[in-house]
ROKE-330934 format. One line per 8 residues: number of its first residue (from 1); their letters; for each residue y, x, z of N, C-alpha, C. Coordinates in nm, 3 decimals. Layout:
NUM = a = Y:X:Z:Y:X:Z:Y:X:Z | ... .
This chain:
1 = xxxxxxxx = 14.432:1.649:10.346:14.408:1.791:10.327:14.324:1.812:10.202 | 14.345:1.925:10.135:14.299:1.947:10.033:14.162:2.016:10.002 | 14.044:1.962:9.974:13.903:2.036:9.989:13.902:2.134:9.914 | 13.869:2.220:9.979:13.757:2.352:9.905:13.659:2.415:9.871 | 13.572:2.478:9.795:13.489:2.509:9.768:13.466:2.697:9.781 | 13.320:2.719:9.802:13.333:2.812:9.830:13.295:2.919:9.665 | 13.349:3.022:9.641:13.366:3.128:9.506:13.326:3.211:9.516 | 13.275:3.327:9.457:13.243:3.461:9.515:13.305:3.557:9.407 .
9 = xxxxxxxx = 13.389:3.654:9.461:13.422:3.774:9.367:13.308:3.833:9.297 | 13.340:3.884:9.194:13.309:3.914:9.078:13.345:4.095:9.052 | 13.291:4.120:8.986:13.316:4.309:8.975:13.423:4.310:8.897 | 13.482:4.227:8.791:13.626:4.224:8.715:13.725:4.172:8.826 | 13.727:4.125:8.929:13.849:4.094:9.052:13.907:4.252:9.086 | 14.073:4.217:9.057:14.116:4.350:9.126:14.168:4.291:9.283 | 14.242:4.358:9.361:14.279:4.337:9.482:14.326:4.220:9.529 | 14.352:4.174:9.417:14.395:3.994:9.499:14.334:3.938:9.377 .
17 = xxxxxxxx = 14.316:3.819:9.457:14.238:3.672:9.357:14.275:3.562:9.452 | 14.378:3.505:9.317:14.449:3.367:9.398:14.548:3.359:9.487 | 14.649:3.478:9.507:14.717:3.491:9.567:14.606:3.556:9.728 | 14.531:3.533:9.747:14.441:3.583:9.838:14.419:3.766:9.857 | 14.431:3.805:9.913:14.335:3.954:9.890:14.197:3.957:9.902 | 14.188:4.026:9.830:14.013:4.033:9.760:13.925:4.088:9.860 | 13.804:3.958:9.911:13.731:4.032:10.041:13.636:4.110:9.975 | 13.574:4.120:9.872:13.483:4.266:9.810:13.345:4.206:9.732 .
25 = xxxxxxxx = 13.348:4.252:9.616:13.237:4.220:9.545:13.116:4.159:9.584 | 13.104:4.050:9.587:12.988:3.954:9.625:13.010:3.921:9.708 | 13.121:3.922:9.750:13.188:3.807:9.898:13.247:3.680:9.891 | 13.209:3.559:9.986:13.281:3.437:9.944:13.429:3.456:9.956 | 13.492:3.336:9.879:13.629:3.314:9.905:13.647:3.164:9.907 | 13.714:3.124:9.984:13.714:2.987:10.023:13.864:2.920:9.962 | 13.848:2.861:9.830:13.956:2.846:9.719:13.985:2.686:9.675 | 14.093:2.617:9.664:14.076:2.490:9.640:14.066:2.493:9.407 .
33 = xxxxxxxx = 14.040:2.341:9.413:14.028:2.351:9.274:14.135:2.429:9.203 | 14.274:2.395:9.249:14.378:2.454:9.145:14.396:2.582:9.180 | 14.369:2.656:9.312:14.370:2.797:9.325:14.260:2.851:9.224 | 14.123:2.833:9.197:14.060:2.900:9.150:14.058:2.883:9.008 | 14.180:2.767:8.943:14.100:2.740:8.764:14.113:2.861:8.710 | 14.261:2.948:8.743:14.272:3.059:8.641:14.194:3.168:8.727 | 14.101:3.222:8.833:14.064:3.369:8.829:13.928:3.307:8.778 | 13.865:3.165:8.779:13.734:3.122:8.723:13.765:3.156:8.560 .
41 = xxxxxxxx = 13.860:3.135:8.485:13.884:3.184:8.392:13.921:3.295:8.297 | 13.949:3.370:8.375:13.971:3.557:8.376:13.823:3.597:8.488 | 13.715:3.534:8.473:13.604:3.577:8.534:13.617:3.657:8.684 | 13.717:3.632:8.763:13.692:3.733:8.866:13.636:3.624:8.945 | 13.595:3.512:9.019:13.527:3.496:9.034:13.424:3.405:8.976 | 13.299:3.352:9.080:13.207:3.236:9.019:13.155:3.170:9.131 | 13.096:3.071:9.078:13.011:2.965:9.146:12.912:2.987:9.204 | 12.840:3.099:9.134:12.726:3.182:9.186:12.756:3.258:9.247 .
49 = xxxxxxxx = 12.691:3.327:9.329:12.685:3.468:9.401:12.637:3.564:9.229 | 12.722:3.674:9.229:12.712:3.742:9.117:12.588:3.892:9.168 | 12.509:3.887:9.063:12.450:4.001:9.065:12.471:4.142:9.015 | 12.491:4.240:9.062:12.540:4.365:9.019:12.471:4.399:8.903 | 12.548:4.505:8.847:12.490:4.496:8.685:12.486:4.645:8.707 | 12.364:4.651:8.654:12.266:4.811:8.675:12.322:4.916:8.529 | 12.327:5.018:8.531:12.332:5.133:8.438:12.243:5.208:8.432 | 12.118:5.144:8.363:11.960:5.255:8.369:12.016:5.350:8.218 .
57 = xxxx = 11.937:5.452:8.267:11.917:5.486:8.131:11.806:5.443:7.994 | 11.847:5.446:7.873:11.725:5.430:7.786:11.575:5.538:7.809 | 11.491:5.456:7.788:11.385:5.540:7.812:11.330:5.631:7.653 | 11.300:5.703:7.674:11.259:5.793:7.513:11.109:5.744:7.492 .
């Protein structure tokens, strides 16, 4: 059987990643090496748990 590792979506993942459907921004996905080379490479997911990326405004 083929091992897997666990991935986490990414805010660039649209509805599927990997033939999978996409469980939701900062959720694991449980992907073997050759499922994940290309969405690790089109960034939808990562290795890390991804942190949301804030829109402050500039301060004057």
């Amino acid at each position: 059987m083929t091992e897997t590792s666990k991935y986490y979506i990414t805010e660039t993942a649209g509805e599927w990643v990997a033939g999978k459907r996409s469980p939701g921004f900062r959720k694991p996905v449980e992907l073997t090496e050759a499922q994940a080379r290309t969405p690790l490479l089109n960034g939808e997911i990562s290795k890390e748990k991804p942190v949301a990326k804030t829109t402050t405004k500039p301060t004057k």
